[in-house]
VOKOLTI-623126 format. One line per field, with one value per residue (C-alpha): residue number from 1; y negated, z negated, x negated. Coordinates in nm, 3 decimals. Each point is the difference from the previous one (the first is absolute). Layout:
<recs>
resi <- NUM_...
y <- Y_...
z <- Z_...
x <- X_...
</recs>
This chain:
<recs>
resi <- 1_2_3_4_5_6_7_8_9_10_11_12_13_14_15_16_17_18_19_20_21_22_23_24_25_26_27_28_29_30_31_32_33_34_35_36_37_38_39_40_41_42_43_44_45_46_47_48_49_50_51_52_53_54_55_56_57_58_59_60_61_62_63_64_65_66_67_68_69_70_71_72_73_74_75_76_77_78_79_80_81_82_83_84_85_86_87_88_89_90_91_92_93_94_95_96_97_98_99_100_101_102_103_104_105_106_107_108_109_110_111_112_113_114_115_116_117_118_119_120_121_122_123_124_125_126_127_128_129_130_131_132_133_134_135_136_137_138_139_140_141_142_143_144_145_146_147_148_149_150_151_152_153_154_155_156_157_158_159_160_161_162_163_164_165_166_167_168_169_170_171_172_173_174_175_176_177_178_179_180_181_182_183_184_185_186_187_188_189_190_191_192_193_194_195_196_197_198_199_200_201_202_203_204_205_206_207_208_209_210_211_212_213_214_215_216_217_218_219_220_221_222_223_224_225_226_227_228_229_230_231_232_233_234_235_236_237_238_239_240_241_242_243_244_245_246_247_248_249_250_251_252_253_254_255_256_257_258_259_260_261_262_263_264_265_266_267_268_269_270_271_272_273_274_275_276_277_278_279_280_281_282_283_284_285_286_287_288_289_290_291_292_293_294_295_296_297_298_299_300_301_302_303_304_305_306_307_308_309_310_311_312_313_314_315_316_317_318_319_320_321_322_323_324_325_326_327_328_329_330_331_332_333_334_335_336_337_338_339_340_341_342_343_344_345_346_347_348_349_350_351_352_353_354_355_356_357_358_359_360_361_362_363_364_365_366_367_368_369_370_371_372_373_374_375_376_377_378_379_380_381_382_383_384_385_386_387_388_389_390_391_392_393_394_395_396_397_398_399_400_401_402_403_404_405_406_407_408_409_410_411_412_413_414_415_416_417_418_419_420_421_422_423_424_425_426_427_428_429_430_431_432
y <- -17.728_0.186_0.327_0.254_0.334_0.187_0.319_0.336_0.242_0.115_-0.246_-0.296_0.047_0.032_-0.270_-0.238_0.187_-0.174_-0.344_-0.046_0.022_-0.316_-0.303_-0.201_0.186_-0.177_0.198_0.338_0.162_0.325_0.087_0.212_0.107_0.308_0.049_0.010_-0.375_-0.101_-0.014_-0.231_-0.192_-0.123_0.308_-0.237_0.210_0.056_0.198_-0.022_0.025_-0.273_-0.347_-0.236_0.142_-0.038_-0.337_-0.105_0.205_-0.187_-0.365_0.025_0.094_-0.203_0.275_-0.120_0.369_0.304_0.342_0.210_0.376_0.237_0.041_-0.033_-0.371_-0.095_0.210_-0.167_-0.329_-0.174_-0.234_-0.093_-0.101_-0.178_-0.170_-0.112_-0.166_-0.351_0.066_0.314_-0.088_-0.118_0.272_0.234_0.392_0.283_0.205_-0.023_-0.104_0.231_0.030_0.098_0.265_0.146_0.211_0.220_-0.120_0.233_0.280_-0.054_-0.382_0.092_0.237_-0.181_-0.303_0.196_0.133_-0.350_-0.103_0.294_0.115_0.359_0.207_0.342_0.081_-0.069_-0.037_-0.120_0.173_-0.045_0.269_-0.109_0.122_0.312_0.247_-0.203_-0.010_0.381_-0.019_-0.235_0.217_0.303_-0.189_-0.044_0.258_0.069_-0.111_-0.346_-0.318_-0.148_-0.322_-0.173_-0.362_-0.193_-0.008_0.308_-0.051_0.138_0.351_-0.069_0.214_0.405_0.203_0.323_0.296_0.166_-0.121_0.136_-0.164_-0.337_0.007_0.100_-0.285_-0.211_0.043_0.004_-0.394_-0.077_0.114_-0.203_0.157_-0.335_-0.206_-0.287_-0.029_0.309_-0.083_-0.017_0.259_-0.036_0.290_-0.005_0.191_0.200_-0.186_0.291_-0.235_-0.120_-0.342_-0.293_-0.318_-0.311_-0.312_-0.386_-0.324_-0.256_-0.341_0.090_-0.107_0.075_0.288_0.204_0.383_0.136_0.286_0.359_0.216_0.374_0.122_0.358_-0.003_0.388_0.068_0.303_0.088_0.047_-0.195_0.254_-0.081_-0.280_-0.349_-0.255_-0.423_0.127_0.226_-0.161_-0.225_-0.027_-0.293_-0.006_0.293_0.127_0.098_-0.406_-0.123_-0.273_0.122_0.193_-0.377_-0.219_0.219_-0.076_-0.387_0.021_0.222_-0.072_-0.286_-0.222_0.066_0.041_-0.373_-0.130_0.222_-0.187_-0.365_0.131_0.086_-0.376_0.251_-0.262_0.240_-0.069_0.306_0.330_0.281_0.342_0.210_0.403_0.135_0.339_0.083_0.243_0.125_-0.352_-0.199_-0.215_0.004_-0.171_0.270_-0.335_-0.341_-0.153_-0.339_-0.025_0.200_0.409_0.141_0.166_-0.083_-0.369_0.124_0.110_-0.276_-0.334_0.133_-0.006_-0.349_-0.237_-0.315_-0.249_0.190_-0.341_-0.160_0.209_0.015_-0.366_-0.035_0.229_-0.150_-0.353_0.141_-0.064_0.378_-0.098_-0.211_0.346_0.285_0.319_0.171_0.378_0.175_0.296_0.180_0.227_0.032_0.364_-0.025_0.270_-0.018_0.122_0.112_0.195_0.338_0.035_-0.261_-0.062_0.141_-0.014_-0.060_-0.119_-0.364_-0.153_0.229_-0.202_-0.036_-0.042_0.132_-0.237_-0.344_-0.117_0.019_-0.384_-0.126_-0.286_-0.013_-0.074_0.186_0.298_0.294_0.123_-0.171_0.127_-0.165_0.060_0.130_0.157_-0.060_-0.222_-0.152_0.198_-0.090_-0.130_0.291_0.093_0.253_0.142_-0.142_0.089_0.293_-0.165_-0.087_-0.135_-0.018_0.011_-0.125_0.025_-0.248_0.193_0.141_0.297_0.203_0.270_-0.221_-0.142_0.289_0.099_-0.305_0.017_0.322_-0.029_-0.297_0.123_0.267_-0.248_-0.130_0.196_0.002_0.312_0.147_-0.147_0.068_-0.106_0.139_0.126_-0.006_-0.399_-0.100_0.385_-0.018_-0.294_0.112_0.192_-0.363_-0.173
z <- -1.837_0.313_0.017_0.326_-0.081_0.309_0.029_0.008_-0.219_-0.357_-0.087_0.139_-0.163_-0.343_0.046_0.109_-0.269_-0.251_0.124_0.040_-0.362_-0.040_-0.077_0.224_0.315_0.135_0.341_0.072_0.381_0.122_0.355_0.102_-0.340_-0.035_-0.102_-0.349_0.018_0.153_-0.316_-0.187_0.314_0.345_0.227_0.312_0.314_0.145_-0.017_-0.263_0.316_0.178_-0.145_0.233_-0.096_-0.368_0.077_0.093_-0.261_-0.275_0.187_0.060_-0.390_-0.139_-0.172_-0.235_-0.139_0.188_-0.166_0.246_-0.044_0.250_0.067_0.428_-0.017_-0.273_0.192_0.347_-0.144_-0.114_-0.292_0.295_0.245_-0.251_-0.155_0.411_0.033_-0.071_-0.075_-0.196_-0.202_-0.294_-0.047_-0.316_0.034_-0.175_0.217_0.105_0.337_0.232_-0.147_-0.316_0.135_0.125_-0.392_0.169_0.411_-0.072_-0.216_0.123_-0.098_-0.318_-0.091_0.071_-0.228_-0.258_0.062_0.003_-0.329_-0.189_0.040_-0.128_0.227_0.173_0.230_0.408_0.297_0.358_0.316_0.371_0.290_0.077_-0.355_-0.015_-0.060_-0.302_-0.126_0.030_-0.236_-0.229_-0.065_-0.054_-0.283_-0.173_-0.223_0.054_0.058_0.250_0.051_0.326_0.043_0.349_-0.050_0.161_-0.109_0.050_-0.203_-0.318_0.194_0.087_-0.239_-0.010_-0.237_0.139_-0.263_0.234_0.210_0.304_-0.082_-0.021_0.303_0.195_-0.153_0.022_0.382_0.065_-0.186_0.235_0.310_-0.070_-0.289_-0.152_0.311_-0.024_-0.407_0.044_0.239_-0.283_-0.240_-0.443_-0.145_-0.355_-0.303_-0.162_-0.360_-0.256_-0.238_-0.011_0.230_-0.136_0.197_-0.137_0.085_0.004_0.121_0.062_0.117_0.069_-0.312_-0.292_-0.041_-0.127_-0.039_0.071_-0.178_0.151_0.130_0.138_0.349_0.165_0.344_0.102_0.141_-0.222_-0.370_-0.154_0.177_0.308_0.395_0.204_-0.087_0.010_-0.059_-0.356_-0.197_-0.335_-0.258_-0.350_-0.218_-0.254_0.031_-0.268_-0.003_0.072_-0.328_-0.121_0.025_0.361_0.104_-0.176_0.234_0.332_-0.069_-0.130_0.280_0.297_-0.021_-0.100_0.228_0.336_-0.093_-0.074_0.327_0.218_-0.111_-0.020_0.425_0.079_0.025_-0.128_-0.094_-0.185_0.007_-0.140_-0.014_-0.106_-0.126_0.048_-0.276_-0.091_-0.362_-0.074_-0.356_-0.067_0.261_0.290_0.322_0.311_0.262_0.224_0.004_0.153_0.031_-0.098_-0.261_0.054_0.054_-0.185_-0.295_0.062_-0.064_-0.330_-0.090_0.089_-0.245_-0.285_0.022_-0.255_0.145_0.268_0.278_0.239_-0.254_0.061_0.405_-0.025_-0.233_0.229_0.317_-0.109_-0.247_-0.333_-0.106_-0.311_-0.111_-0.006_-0.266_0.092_-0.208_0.060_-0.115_-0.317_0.193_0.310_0.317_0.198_0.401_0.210_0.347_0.250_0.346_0.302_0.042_0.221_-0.107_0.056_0.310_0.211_-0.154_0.089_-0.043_-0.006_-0.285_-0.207_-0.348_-0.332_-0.318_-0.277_-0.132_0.005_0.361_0.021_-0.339_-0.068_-0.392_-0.151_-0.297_0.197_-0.175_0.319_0.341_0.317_0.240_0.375_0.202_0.343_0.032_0.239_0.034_0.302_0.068_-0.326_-0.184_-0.171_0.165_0.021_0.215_-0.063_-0.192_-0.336_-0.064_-0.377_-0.345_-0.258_-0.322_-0.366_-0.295_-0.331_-0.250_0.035_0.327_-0.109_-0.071_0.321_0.161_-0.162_0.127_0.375_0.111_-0.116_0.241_0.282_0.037_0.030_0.292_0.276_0.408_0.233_-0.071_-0.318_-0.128_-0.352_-0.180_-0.371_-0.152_-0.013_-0.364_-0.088_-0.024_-0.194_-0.298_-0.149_-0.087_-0.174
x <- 4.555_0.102_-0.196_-0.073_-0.060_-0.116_0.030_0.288_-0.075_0.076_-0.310_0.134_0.363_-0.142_-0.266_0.341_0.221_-0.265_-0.072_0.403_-0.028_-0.192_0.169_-0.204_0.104_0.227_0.068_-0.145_-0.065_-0.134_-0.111_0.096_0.145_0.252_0.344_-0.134_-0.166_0.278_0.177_-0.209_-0.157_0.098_-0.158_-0.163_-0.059_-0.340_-0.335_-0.229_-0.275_0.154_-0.182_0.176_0.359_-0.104_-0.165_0.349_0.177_-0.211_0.046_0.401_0.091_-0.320_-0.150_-0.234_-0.203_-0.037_-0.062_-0.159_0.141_-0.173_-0.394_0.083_-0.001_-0.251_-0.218_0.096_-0.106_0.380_-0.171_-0.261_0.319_0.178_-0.350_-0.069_0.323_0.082_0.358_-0.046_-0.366_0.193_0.266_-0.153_-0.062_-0.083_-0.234_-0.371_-0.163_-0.111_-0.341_0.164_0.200_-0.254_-0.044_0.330_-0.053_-0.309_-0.115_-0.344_-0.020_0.130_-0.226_-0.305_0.188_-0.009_-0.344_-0.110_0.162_-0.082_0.386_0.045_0.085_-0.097_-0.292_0.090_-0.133_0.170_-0.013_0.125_0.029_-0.354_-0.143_0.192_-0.318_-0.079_0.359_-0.035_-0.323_0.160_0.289_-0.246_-0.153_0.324_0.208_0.353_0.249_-0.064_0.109_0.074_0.150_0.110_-0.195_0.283_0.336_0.226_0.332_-0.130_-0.078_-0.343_-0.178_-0.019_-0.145_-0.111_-0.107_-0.271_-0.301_0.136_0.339_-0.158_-0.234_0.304_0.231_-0.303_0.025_0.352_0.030_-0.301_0.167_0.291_0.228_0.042_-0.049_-0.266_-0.011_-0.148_-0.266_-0.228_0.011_-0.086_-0.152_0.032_-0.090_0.295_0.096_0.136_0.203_0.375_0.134_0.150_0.109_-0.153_0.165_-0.180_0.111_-0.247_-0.089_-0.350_-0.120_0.264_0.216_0.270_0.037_0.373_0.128_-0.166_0.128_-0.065_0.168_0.108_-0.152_0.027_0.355_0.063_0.051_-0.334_-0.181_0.015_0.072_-0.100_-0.079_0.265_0.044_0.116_0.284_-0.016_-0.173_-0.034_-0.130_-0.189_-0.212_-0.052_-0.378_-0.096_-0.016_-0.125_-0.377_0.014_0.166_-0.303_-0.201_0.226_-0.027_-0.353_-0.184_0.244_0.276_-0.283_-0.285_0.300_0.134_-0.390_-0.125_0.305_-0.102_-0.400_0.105_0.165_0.331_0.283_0.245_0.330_0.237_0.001_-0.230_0.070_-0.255_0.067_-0.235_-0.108_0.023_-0.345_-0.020_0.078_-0.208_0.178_-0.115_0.171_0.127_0.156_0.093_0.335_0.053_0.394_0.191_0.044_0.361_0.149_-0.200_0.147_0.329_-0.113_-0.215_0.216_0.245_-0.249_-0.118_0.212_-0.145_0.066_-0.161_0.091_-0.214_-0.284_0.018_-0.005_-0.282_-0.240_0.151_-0.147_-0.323_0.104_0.090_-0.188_0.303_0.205_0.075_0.159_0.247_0.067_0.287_-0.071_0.268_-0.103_0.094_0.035_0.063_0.079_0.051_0.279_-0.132_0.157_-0.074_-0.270_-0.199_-0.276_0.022_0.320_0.318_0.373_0.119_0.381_0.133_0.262_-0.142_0.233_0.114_-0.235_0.177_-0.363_-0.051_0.125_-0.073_-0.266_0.093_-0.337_0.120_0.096_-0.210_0.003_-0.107_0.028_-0.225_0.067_-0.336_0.171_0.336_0.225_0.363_0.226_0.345_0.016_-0.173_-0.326_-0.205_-0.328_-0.277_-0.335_-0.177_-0.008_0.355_0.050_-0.207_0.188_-0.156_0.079_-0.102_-0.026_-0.259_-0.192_0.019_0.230_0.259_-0.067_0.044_0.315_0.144_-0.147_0.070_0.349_0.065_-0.165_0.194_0.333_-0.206_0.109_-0.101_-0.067_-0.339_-0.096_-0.347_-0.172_-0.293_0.175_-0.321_-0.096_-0.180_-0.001_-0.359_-0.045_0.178_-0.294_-0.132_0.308
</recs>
């Protein structure tokens, strides 16, 4: 089978570093892809926002499934372009329509969603420039600290988390004025869950399902969980504190009634969802939904599942997931992620990266994998080219060996301004 994988990122390289693995994959492509993807695949030029270039793209090398990476197009409506053409209505993907995407296009759909369904999650409200006196009143009735999310999409920065009342109804006026440009035109006001995250992963074909390996990710930029927010500085999977009874809850009270509420709403959906879940003494509740895999925890995760993830895609590309079993690896996986200083804010690009055998390597059996998230070819060397530059991810068991092994290797990894967060997994070791 000839398989597109769209997409640039770390995410995309390690979804493509998995499905080369299948022996049904007969020729792999990524678009744009990085210098990473272009190891295992042939890297095809384009935009991942640009239909008509990927219409063509998919028609000239006869691309028969497409794995949607990024939220940007499922949102924009790709599955309803490709369902509306006559040349293209046959070619299988893994993503949802535009109606689907809506659980991450916006925070305010998705909240009444799960309202509707009976979907744990925390108390909200929504509010424009129009309503901000009652914002103001809603916020007063909350305790600290508060939860503001942008409803639109935002790059994974769309949510603040200000400690005091006056922080928030300042914040909450500075993403209505335009800090996050139209996705924050409308502004989610939620109740502040005290708990710990974890990532929950699900791919569907809108009836059936499978649940990936979970996973937990390091958003804040610095070590402890301090700084700004950014797309991500680590994962680790499993997490320790989802065992087998916290999980019975996930699939009971929320994988369940999302995949029954999508089909109970007419929403055909065949792609993946994942769940970001508050842990409560114990309890899940659903903080957001995003309708593709998260990065980095994808970097962490595809290297846990033993199966024939090709296999699977298919499957819930054509509706017959039920047909499918997913293996998962006993082993681990610990990912930590290589930015450029500055991030995320400003930051250089163009450095010349080197120094790790691994930067190159597609060995399967590789303990460690380096998948490429912002990088580039120039004059014939790598370099740096975006804020998130590499994850590097290690396969063994327990998180201190992990660690042992990670750390070790990154530091072989060498470009100008170099930044990692030394504490990834630390605090998951009070549950092994």
């Amino acid at each position: 089978m000839k398989v597109l994988v769209l997409g640039s990122g770390g995410r995309e390289h390690a979804i493509a570093w998995r499905v080369k693995q299948s022996s049904n994959c007969s020729e792999l492509f990524c678009l744009p892809g990085n210098p990473g993807t272009a190891q295992i695949a042939t890297n095809l030029s384009g935009s991942v926002s640009d239909f008509e270039g990927i219409k063509s793209a998919v028609l000239e090398n006869g691309i028969e499934l497409v794995v949607v990476g990024p939220e940007d197009p499922l949102v924009n409506g790709i599955r309803n372009f490709f369902a509306a053409d006559d040349k293209l209505k046959d070619v299988l993907m893994v993503g949802p329509g535009k109606e689907g995407a809506m659980l991450e296009g916006s925070k305010d759909f998705a909240k009444a969603f799960m309202t509707r369904h009976n979907v744990p999650t925390a108390a909200y409200r929504s509010f424009t420039s129009q309503t901000i006196d009652e914002a103001d009143k809603f916020l007063e009735s909350l305790e600290a600290p508060y939860v503001l999310k942008a409803d639109g999409l935002a790059a994974g920065k769309g949510v603040l988390i200000p400690e005091t009342l006056e922080e928030a109804k300042s914040s909450l006026r500075e993403m209505l004025g335009g800090k996050f440009g139209k996705a924050g035109n409308t502004v989610v006001i939620e109740q502040f869950l005290k708990g710990i995250e974890v990532s929950v992963f699900v791919l569907t074909d809108g009836k059936d399902y499978l649940i990936l390996p979970e996973a937990k990710d390091y958003k804040r930029i610095g070590v402890g969980d301090k700084g700004l927010n950014t797309g991500g500085m680590g994962a680790v999977s499993p997490v320790g504190f989802a065992d087998a009874e916290f999980m019975k809850k996930v699939e009971e009270r929320i994988i369940k009634p999302t995949v029954d509420g999508l089909a109970a709403d007419g929403i055909d959906y065949k792609g993946f969802i994942f769940i970001g879940l508050m842990n409560c003494a114990g309890d899940p509740y659903v903080i957001e939904y995003n309708v593709r895999m998260g990065d980095p925890e994808t970097e962490a995760v595809m290297t846990r599942i033993d199966s024939d993830l090709l296999s699977h895609l298919v499957a819930a590309a054509k509706g017959r997931l039920a047909e499918e079993k997913i293996v998962i690896s006993e082993n681990g996986a610990l990912t930590v992620v290589c930015v450029s200083g500055g991030y995320p804010e400003s930051y250089g690009k163009g450095y010349e990266i080197f120094g790790s055998e691994y930067l190159f390597s597609s060995n399967p059996s590789d303990k460690i994998k380096v998948f490429h998230a912002g990088t580039a070819m120039k004059d014939g060397k790598l370099v740096t080219s975006g804020g998130r530059v590499l994850a590097v991810t290690v396969n063994e068991n327990g998180i201190e060996k992990s660690r042992d092994e990670v750390y070790p290797e990154i530091d072989k990894i060498l470009y100008t301004n170099k930044y990692y967060r030394s504490d990834i997994g630390m605090d998951l070791l009070k549950y092994e």
